[in-house]
C-alpha positions as CSV (number, residue, x, y, z in Angstrom):
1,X,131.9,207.1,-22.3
2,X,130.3,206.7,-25.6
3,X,133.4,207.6,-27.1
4,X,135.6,204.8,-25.5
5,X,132.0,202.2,-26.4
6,X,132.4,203.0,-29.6
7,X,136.3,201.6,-29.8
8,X,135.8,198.6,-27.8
9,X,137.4,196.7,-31.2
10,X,140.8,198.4,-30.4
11,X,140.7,198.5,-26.5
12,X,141.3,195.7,-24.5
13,X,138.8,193.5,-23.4
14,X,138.9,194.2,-19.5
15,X,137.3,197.3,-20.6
16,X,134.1,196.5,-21.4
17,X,133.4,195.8,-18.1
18,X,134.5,198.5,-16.7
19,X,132.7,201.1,-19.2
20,X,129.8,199.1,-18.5
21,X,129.8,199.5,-14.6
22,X,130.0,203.0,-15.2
23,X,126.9,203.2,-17.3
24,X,125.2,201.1,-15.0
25,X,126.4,203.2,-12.2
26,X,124.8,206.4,-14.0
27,X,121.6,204.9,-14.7
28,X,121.4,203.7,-11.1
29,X,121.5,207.2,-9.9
30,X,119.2,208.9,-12.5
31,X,117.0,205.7,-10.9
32,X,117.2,207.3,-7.8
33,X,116.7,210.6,-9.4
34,X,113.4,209.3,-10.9
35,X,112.4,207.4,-7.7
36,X,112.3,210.8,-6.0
37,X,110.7,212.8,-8.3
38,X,107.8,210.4,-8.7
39,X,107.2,210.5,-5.0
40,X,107.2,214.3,-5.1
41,X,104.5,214.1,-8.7
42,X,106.8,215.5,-10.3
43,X,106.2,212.6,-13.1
44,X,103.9,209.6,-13.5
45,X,103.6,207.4,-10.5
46,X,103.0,204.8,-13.3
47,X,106.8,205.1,-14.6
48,X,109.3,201.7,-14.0
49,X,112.2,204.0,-13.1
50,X,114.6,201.6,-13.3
51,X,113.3,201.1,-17.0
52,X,113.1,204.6,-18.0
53,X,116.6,205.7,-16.6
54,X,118.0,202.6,-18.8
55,X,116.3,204.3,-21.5
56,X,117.4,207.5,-20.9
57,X,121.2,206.4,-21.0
58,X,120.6,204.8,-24.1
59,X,119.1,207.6,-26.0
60,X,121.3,210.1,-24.3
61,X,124.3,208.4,-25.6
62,X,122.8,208.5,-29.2
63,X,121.8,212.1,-29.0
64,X,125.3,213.2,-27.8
65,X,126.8,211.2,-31.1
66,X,124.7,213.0,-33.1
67,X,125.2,216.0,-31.8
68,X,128.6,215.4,-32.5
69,X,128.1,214.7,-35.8
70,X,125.9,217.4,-36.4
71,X,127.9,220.2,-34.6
72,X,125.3,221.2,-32.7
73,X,123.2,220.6,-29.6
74,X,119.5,220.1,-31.1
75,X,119.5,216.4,-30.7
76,X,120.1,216.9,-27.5
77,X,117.9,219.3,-26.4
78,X,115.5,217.4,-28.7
79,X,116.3,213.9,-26.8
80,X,115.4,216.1,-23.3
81,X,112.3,217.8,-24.0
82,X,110.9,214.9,-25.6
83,X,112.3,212.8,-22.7
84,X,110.9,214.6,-20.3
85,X,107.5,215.3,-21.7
86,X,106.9,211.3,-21.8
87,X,107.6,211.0,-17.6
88,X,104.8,213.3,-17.1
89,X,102.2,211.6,-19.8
């Protein structure tokens, strides 16, 4: 996904909608993924889940470009543990 995002300038327009809907599909269900977690404690009862999964995608999508960059997966594992250390703060 963050591959096609990232040539939007040479795709057609109709597109960008579509690549949208998915990523709002994903975060929708990490949301639910959050929702249940909270009402197990697993994390914060405090969270906004629909917040924090829009959050996640975001910085997910980052981590996995520079991960690409890099060759390697530390952003990414970085990105998780940090990620997940903030639900339960």
């Amino acid at each position: 996904m963050g591959n096609l995002g990232q040539e939007m300038g040479a795709l057609p327009e109709s597109f960008r909608a579509q690549l949208t809907n998915v990523l709002v599909d994903w975060q929708i269900r990490f949301e639910r993924c959050l929702e249940a977690a909270k009402s197990a404690g697993e994390v914060s009862a405090s969270i906004d889940c629909a917040s924090w999964a829009t959050f996640f995608w975001i910085g997910w999508e980052g981590a996995v470009l520079r991960a690409k960059l890099e060759r390697h997966g530390e952003p990414l594992r970085l990105f998780a543990d940090l990620f997940l250390k903030s639900l339960r703060s």
